[in-house]
C-alpha positions as CSV (number, residue, x, y, z in Angstrom):
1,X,-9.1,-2.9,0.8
2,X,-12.1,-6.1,0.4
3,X,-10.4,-9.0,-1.3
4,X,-11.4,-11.0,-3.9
5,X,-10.6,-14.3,-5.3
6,X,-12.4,-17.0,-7.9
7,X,-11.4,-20.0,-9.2
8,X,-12.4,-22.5,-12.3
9,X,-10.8,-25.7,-12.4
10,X,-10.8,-29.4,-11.1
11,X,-10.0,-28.9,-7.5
12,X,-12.2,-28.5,-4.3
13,X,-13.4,-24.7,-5.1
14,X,-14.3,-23.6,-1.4
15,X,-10.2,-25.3,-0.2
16,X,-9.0,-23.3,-2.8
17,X,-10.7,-20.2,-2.2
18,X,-10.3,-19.9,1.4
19,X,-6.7,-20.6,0.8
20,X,-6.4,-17.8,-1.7
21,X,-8.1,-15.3,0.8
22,X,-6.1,-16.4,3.6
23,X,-3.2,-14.8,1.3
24,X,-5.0,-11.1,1.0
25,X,-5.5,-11.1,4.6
26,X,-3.5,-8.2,5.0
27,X,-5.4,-6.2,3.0
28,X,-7.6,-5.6,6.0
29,X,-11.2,-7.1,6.1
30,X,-14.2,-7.6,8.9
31,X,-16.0,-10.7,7.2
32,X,-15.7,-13.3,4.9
33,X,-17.3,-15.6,2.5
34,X,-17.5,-18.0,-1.0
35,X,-19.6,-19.2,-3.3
36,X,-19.7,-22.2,-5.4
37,X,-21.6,-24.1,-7.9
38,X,-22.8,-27.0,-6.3
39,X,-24.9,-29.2,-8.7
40,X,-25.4,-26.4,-11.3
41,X,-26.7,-24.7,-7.8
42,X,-24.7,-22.0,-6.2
43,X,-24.3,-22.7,-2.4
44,X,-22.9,-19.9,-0.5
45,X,-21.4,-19.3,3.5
46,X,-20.7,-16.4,4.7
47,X,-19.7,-14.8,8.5
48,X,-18.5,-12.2,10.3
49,X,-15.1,-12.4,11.3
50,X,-12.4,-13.7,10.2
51,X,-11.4,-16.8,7.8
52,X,-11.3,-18.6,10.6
53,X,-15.0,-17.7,11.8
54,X,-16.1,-18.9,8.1
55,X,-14.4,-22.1,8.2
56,X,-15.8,-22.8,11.8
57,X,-18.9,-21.7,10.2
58,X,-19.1,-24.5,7.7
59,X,-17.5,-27.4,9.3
60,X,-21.1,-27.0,11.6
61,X,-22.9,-26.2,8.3
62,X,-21.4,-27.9,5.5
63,X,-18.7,-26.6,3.2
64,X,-20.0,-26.1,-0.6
65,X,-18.6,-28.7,-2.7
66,X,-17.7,-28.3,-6.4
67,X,-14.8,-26.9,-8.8
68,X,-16.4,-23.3,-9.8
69,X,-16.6,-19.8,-7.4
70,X,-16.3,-16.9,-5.7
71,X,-14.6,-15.3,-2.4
72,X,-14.4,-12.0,-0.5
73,X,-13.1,-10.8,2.4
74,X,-14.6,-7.4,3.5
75,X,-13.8,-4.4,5.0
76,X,-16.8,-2.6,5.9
77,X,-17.9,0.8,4.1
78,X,-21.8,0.4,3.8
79,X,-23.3,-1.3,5.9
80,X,-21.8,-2.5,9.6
81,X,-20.0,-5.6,9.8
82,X,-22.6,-8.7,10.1
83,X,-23.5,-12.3,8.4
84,X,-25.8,-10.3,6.3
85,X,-23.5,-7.4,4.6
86,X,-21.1,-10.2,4.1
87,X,-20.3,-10.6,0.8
88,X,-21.2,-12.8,-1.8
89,X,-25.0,-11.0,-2.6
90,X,-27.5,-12.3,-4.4
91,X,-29.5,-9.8,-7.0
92,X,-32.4,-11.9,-7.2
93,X,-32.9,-15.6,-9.1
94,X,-29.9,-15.4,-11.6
95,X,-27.0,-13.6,-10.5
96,X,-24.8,-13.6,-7.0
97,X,-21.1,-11.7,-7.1
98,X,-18.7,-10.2,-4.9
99,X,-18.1,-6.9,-5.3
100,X,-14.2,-4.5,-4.3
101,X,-14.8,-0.7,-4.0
102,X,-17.7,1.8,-3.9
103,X,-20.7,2.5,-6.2
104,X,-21.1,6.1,-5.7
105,X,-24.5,6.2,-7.5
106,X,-25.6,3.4,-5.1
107,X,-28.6,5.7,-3.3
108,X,-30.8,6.5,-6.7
109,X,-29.9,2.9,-8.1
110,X,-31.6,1.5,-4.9
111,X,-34.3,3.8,-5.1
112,X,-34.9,2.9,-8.3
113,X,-34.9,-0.7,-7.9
114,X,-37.4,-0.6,-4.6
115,X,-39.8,1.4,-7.0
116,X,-39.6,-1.2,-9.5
117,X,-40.6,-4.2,-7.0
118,X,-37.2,-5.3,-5.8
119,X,-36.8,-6.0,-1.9
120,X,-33.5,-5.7,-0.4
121,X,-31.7,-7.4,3.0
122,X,-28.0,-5.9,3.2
123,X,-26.9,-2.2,3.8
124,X,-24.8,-2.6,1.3
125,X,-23.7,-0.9,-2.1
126,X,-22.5,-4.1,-3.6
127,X,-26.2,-5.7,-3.1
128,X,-27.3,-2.7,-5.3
129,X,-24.8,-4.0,-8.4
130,X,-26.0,-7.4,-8.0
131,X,-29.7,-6.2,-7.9
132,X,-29.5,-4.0,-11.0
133,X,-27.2,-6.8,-12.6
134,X,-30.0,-9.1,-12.3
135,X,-32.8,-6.9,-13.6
136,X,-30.8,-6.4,-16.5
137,X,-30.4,-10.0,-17.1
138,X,-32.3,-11.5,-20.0
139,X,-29.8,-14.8,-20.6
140,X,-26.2,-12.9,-21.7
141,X,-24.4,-12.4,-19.2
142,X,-22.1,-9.8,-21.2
143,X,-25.0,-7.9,-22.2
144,X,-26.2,-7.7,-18.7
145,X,-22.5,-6.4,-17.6
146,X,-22.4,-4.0,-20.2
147,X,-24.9,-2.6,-19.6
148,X,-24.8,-2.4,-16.0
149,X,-21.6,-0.9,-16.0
150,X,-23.2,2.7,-18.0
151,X,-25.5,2.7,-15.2
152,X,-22.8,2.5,-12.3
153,X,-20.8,5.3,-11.1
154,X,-17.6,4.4,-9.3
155,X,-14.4,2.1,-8.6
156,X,-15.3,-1.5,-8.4
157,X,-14.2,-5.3,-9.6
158,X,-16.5,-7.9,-9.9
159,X,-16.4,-11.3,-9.6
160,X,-19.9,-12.6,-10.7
161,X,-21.8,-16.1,-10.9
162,X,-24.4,-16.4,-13.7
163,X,-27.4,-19.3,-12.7
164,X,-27.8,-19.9,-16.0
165,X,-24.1,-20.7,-16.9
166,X,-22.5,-23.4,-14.3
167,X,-19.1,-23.6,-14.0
168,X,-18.3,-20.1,-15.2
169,X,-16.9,-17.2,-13.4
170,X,-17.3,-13.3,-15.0
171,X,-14.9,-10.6,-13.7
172,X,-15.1,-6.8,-14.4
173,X,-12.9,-4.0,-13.3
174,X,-13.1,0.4,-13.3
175,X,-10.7,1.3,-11.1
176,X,-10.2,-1.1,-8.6
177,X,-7.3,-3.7,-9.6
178,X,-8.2,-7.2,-10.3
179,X,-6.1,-9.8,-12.0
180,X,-6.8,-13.4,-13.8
181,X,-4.7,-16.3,-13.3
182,X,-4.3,-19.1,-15.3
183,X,-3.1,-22.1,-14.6
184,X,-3.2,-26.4,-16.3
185,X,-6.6,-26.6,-16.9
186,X,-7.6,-23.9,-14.2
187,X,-7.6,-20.7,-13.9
188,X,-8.3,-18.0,-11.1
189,X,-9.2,-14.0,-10.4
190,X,-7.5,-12.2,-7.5
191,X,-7.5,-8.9,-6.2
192,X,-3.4,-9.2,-5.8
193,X,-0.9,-11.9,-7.2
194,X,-0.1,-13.4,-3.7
195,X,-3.5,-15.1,-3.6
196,X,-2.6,-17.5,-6.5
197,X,1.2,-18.1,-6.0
198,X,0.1,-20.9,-4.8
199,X,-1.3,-22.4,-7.9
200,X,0.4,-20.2,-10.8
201,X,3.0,-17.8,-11.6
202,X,1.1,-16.8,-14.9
203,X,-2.2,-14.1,-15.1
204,X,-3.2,-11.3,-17.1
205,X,-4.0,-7.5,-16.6
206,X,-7.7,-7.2,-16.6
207,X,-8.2,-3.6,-18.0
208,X,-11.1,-1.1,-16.6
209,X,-14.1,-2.0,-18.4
210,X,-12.5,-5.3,-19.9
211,X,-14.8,-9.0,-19.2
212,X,-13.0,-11.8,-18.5
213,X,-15.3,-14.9,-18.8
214,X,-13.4,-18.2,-16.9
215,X,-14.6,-21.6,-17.8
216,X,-13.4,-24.9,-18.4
217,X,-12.4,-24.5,-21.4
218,X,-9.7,-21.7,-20.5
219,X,-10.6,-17.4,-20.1
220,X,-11.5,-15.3,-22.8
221,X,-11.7,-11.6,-23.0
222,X,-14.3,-9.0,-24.1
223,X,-15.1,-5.4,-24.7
224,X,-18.2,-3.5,-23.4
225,X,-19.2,-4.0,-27.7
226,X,-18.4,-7.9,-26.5
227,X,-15.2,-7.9,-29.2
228,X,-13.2,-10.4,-28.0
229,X,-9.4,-9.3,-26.8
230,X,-6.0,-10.5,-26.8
231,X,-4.1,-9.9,-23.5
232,X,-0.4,-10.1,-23.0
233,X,0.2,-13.0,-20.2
234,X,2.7,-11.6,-17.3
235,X,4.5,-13.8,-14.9
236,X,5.2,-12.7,-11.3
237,X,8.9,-12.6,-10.5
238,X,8.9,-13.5,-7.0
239,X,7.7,-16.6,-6.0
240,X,6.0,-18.5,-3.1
241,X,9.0,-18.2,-0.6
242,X,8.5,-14.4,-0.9
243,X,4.8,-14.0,0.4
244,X,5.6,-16.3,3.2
245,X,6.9,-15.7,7.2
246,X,10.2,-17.7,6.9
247,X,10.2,-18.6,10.2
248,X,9.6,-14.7,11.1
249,X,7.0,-14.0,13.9
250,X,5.4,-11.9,11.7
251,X,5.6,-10.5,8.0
252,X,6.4,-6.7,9.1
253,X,9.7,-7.9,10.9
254,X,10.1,-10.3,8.1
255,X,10.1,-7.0,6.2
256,X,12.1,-4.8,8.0
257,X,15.1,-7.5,7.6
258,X,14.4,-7.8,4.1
259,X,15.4,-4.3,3.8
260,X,19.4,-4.3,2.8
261,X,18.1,-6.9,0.0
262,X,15.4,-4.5,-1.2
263,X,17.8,-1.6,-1.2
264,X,20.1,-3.4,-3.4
265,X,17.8,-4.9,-6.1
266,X,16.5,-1.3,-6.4
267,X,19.7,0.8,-6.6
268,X,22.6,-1.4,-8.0
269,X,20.4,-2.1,-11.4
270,X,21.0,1.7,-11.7
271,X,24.2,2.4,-11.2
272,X,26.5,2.7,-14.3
273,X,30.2,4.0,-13.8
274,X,29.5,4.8,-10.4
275,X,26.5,7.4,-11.0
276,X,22.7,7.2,-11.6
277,X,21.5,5.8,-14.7
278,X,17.9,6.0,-14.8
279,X,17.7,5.6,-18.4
280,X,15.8,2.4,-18.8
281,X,12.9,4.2,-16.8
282,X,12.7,6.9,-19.3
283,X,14.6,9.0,-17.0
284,X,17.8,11.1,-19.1
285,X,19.6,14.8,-18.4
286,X,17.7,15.9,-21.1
287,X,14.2,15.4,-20.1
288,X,14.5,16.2,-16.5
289,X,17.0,19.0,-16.5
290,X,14.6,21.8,-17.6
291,X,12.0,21.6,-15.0
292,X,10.7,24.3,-12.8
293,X,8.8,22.7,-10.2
294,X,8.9,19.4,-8.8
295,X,5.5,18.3,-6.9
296,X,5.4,15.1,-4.8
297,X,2.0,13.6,-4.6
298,X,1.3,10.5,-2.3
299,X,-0.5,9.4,0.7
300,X,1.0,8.2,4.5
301,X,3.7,6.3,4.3
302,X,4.7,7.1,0.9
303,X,4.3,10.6,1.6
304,X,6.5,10.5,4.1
305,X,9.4,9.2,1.8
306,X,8.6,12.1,-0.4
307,X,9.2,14.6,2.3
308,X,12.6,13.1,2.6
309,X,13.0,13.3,-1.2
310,X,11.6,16.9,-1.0
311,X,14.9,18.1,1.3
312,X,17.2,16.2,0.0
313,X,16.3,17.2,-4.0
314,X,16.0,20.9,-3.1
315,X,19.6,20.9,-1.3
316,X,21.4,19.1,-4.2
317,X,19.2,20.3,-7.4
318,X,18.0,23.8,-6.3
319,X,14.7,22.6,-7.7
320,X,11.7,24.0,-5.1
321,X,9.4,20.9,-4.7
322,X,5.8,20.7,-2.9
323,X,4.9,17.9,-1.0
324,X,1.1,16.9,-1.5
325,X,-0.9,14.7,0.3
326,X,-3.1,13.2,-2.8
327,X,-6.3,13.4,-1.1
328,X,-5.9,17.0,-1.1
329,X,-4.0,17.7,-4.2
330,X,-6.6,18.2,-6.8
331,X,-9.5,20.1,-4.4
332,X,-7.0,22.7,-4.3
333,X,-7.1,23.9,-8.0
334,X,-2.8,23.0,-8.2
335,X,-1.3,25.7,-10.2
336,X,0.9,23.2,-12.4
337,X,1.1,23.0,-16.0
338,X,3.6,22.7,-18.8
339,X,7.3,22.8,-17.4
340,X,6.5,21.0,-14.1
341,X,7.3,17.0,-12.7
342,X,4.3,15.5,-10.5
343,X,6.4,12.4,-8.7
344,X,3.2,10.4,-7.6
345,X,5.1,7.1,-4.9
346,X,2.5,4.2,-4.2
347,X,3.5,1.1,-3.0
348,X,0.5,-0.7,-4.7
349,X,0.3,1.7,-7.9
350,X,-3.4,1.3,-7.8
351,X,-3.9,4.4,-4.2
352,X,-7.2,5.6,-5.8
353,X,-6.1,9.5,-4.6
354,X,-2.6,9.3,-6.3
355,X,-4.1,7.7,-9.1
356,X,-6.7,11.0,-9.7
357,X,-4.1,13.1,-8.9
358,X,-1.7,11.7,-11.5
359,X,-4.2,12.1,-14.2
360,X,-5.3,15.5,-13.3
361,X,-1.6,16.5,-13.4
362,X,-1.8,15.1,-17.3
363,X,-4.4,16.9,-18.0
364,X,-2.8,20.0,-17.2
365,X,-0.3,19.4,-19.0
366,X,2.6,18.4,-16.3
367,X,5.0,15.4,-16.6
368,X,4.6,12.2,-14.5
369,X,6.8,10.3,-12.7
370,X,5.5,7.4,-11.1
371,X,7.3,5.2,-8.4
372,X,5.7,1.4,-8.0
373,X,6.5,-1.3,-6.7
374,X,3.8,-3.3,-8.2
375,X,4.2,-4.1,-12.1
376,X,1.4,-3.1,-14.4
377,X,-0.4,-1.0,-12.0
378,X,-2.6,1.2,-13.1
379,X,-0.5,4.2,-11.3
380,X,2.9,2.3,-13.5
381,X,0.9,1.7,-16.9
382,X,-0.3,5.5,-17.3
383,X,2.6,7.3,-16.0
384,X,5.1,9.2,-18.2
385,X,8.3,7.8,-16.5
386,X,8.4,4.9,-14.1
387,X,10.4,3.5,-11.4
388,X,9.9,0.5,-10.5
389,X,11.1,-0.4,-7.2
390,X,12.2,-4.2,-6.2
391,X,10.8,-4.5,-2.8
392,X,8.6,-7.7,-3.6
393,X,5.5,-8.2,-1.6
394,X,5.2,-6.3,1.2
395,X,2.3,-8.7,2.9
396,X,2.4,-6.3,6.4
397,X,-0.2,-3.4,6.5
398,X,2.3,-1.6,7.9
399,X,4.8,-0.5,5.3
400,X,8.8,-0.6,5.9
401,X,10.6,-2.3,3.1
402,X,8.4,0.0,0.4
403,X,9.0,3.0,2.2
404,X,13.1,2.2,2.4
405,X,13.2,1.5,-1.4
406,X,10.9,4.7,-1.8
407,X,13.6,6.6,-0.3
408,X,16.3,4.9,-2.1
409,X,14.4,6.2,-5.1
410,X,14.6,10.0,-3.9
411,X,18.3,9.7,-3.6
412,X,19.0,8.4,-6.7
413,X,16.5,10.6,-9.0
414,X,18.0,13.3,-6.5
415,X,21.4,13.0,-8.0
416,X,20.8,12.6,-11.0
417,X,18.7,15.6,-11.7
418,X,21.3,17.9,-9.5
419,X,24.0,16.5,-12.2
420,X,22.0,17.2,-14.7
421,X,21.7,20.9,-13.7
422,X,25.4,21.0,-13.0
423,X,24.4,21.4,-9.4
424,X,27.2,19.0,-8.6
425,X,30.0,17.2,-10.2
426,X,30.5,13.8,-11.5
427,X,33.0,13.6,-8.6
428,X,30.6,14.3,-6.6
429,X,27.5,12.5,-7.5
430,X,30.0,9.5,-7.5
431,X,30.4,10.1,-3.9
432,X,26.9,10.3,-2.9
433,X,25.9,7.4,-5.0
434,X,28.9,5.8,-3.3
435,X,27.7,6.4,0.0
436,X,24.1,5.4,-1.3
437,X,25.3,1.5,-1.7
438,X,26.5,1.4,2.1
439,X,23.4,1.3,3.6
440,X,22.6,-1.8,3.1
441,X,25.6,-2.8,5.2
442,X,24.6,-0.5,8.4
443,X,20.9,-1.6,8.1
444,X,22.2,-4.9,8.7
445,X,24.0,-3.7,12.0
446,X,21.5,-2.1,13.4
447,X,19.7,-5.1,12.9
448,X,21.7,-6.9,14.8
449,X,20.7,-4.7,18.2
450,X,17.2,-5.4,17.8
451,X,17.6,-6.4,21.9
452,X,18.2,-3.0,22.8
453,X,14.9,-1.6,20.7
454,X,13.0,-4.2,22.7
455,X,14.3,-3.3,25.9
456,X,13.5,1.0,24.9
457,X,9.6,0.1,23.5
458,X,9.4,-1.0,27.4
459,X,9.1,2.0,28.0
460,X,6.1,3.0,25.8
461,X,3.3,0.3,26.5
462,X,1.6,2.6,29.3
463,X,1.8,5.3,27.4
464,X,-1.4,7.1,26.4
465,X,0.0,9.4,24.1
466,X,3.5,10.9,23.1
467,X,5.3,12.8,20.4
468,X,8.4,12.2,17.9
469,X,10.6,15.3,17.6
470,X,13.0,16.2,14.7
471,X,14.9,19.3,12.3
472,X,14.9,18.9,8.7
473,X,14.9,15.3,7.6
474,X,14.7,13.7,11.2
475,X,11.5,15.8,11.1
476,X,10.4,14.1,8.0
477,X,12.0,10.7,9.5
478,X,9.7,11.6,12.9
479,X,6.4,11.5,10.5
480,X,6.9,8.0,9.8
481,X,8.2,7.0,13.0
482,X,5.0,8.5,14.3
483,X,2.6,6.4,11.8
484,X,4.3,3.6,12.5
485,X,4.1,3.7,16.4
486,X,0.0,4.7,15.8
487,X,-0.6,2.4,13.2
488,X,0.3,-0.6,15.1
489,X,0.8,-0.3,18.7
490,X,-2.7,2.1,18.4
491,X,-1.2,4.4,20.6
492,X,-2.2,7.9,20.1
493,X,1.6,9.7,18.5
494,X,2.0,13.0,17.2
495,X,5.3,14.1,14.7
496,X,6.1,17.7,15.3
497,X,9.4,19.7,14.1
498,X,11.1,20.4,17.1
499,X,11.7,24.4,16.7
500,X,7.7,24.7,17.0
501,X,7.8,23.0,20.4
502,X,7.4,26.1,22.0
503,X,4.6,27.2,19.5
504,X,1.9,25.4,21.7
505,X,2.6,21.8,21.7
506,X,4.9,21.7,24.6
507,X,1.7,22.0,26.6
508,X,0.7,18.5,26.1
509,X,3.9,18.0,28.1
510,X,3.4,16.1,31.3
511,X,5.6,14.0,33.9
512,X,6.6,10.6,32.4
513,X,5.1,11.2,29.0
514,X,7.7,9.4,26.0
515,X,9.1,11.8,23.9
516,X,11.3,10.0,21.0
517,X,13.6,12.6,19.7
518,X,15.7,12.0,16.1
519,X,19.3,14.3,16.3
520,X,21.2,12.5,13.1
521,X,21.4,15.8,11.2
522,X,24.9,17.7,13.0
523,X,24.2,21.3,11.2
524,X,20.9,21.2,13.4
525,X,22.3,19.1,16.6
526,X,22.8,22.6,19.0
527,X,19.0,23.2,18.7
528,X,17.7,19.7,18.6
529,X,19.2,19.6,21.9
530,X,18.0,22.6,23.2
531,X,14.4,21.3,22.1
532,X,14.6,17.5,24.2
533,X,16.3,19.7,27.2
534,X,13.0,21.9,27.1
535,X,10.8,18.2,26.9
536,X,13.4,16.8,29.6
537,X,12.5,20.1,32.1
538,X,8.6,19.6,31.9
539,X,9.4,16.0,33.3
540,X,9.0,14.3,29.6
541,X,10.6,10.5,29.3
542,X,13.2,11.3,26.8
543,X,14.2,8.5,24.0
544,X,17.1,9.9,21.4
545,X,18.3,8.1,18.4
546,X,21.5,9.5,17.1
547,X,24.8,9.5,15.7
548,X,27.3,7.4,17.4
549,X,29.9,10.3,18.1
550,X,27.7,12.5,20.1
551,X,28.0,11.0,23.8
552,X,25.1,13.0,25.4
553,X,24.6,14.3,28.8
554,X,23.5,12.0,31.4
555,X,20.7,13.8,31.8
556,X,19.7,14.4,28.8
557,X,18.0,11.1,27.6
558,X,16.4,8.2,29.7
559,X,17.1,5.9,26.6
560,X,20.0,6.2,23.9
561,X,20.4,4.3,20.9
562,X,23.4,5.1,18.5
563,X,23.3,4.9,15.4
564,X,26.4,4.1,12.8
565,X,27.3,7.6,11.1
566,X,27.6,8.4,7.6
567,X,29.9,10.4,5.8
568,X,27.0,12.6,4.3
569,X,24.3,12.9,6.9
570,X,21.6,13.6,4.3
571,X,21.5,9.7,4.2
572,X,20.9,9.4,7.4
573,X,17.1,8.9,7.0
574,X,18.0,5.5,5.7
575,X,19.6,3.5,8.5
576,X,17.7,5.6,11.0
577,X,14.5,4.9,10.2
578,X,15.5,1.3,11.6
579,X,15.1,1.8,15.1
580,X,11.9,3.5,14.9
581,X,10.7,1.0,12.8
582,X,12.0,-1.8,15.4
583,X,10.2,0.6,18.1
584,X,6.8,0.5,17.0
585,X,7.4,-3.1,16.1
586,X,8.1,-4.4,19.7
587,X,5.9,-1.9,21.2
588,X,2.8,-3.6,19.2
589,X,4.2,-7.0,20.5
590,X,4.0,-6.7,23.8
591,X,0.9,-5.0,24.0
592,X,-0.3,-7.9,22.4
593,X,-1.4,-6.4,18.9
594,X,-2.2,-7.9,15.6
595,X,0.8,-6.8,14.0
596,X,0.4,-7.0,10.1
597,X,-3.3,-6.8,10.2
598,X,-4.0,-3.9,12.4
599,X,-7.6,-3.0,13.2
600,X,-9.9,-0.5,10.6
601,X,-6.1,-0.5,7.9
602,X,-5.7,-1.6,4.5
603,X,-2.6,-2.2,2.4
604,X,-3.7,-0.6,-0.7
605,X,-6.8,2.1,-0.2
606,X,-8.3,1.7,-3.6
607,X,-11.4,4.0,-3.0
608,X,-11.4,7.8,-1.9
């Protein structure tokens, strides 16, 4: 979602703040803007558009000068995207802030503001905040917060300039993440670590309802009873290099090479004697073996992976698991309690529907498994057990390396709990896991044909729409194949398992429409066939990824592409997700996309 960023320190404030947006750019956003004190007066530009429109904005204007601010990048959710619902707002003579999520009580606050006297220019829900902030104002800023934050109803971080107190940044969070950096004699807020690689390594974990007060003096921490807090200081462990293109054309293909690393700094820290040890995330036999039902709770890409770790938990464990998408999980009144394991995925750990849905599961009593990749989320920090995973910043909108490492996950908490139950042996949990540290290496090869993925996506740039067909998991792998393709390339795609072809879709069937068909599972090869011959008849441009040792019929397949066999094909999900990631990659390309920042998307969707 919106980012945020503010800085206290002795460098140009409006350098530094563009330059710490320019790093949450992939977060999504339609406009842009800073504030800064200027003179013990705050000066603030704001536009439409992109960082780029801002900066254009105030070479013609002027640029605010000083060493104290805020910035914002915004994506749109009251109020169309213009100059005017540009963030930073003013509430009036004392307070402007920028504002990350959504005030649901926003409509009666307004109301109730107009009545008392207050006029208003934006659309927006963040104006509201900065208007009731302001009226509640009587020269402590903490007081003001405080008690602004009973009246508001929602998720939300603030980043907030006080008048009255130059030099000073305030930052409040519910919900929506925010962290604070600090730095030699500066320090910093951010919606997400990348923004302040740059400058620091260091920053804190600014709890919901926590102040953090930056001046230039150092930060300090508060209470809503204005008790002041001690924080533990964390330190990112990736660096710089990490949140930067390399050389890559873009960060998603960046990504999708970084994924034989990822796989590795995920699963080889949990490996012990050749098997699963998931120990160190709270994970034993003994706490896992007993329960009855396994749900998966998580939202697009991440949901995906936990379809994969749905079939391949249920064949090895003979545990039933659900697969939920969390924005539906708790309007359903989920019959879970005592006895069963919610597994909620989020790359970001801060997915405002997982997040719900994880606590509601703890309130009825179920056990939580949470798997992150980002540290001290707020998904990681109230979960039962946790696994991290050791993707590092994914900067792309579009996920790849987090989904891999996702799945990685499945397989490995697969195992384990099917030992556990004595579904298996140690013999052969040793040669799964065995088969598990492989992938890396035929990742890489398939890497190495990224030509021939190129050459296939010709194929799909006229397309208007076209389906993905699979059985099993190469259904599950043609869901994210699908979202990938749509995501970025903005082509309409569909996922559908193949054997309900004939249950009305087939109709959408017409000459030269792509059809990309996944055939990596052999127990279900004979009817996968079948299904792309019944495509194939009804004049359908047929694109197969498969197993190496099938040689199809000529006329089977316009487009082929091979992929290296495993000895268990319930890993297959791994390397073939590849292609289709390469696919929708190449196909955005050349139609001349926006590839890591596709339109109306977010990385992390911290509001329902």
């Amino acid at each position: 979602m919106c980012g945020i960023v503010g800085y206290v320190g002795k460098r140009d404030c409006a350098e530094v703040l563009i330059a710490a947006l320019s790093k949450l750019e992939y977060r999504g956003y339609d406009s842009a803007g800073i504030a800064v004190f200027e003179q013990d007066q705050i000066h603030m530009s704001k536009s439409k558009g992109r960082l780029a429109d801002l900066s254009a904005k105030m070479e013609r204007e002027g640029t605010p000068k000083g060493f104290a601010g805020v910035g914002h990048t915004r994506w749109a959710t009251h109020g169309e995207p213009s100059d005017i619902n540009s963030h930073p707002h003013k509430g009036g003579e004392h307070v402007t802030l920028v504002h990350n999520g959504i005030i649901e009580n926003y409509k009666e606050l307004k109301q109730r503001l107009i009545d008392a006297g207050r006029t208003f220019v934006s659309e927006t829900d963040t104006e509201v905040v900065a208007q009731l902030l302001d009226s509640n104002y009587a020269g402590d800023p903490l007081a003001a917060i405080a008690k602004t934050l009973q009246e508001v109803r929602g998720s939300f971080a603030l980043g907030i300039l006080f008048n009255d107190f130059p030099n000073q940044v305030y930052a409040v969070r519910r919900e929506s993440p925010l962290i604070v950096g600090v730095g030699e004699g500066e320090s910093f807020i951010a919606s997400d670590v990348p923004a302040i690689l740059r400058y620091t390594r260091d920053y804190y974990l600014l709890e919901h309802d926590e102040i953090a007060v930056l001046g230039e003096n150092g930060v300090k921490f508060f209470n809503m009873q204005f008790q002041p807090l001690e924080k533990k200081l964390m330190t990112a462990d990736w660096d710089m290099d990490a949140a930067e293109k390399q050389g890559y054309d873009h960060f998603m293909l960046k990504e999708i090479y970084e994924q034989p690393e990822a796989i590795k700094k995920t699963v080889l820290p949990r490996i012990e004697n050749g098997l699963p040890d998931l120990s160190e995330c709270g994970i034993t036999p003994e706490n896992i073996r007993d329960f009855r039902n396994i749900y998966i709770v998580a939202c697009g890409t991440a949901m995906h992976a936990g379809m994969v770790g749905k079939y391949v938990i249920e064949k090895l464990a003979r545990v039933p698991v659900i697969v939920d998408i969390a924005s539906e999980f708790r309007y359903r009144s989920p019959l879970i309690g005592e006895g069963d394991l919610i597994i909620i995925i989020s790359q970001s750990g801060e997915t405002a529907d997982s997040l719900a849905a994880m606590r509601l599961a703890k309130q009825l009593g179920a056990k939580t498994l949470a798997v992150v990749n980002a540290k001290g989320s707020s998904i990681a920090r109230e979960a039962d057990m946790l696994i991290y995973t050791h993707a590092g910043p994914e900067i792309a909108v579009a996920s790849t390396k987090a989904y891999m490492v996702q799945i990685a996950v499945m397989y490995l908490f697969a195992f384990e709990l099917a030992l556990s139950k004595g579904q298996i042996s140690e013999d052969e949990c040793r040669r799964l896991t065995a088969q598990l540290l492989k992938t890396p290496e035929l990742i890489a090869a398939i890497l190495e044909r990224k030509e021939e993925l190129k050459t296939i996506s010709e194929a799909l740039l006229e397309a208007e729409s076209l389906l993905y067909i699979g059985r099993g998991l190469d259904y599950a792998l043609s869901m994210e194949g699908s979202l990938k393709l749509k995501e970025i390339s903005y082509i309409h795609s569909e996922a559908y398992a193949a054997g309900e072809l004939k249950h009305g879709t087939i109709s959408l069937i017409y000459e030269g429409m792509p059809v990309i068909a996944v055939d990596t599972q052999k127990a279900l090869h004979e009817k996968t066939i079948s299904n792309i011959k019944e495509v194939k008849a009804r004049g359908a441009k047929t694109i197969l990824v498969c197993g190496d040792s099938y040689q199809p019929d000529g006329d089977i397949a316009d487009f082929c592409f091979r992929l290296p066999e495993m000895e268990d094909d319930q890993l297959m999900p791994m390397p073939a997700v590849v292609p289709l990631q390469l696919l929708a990659y190449y196909t955005a390309v050349l139609r001349g996309n926006d590839v890591d920042k596709p339109r109306n998307l977010a990385k992390s969707v911290t509001v329902e």
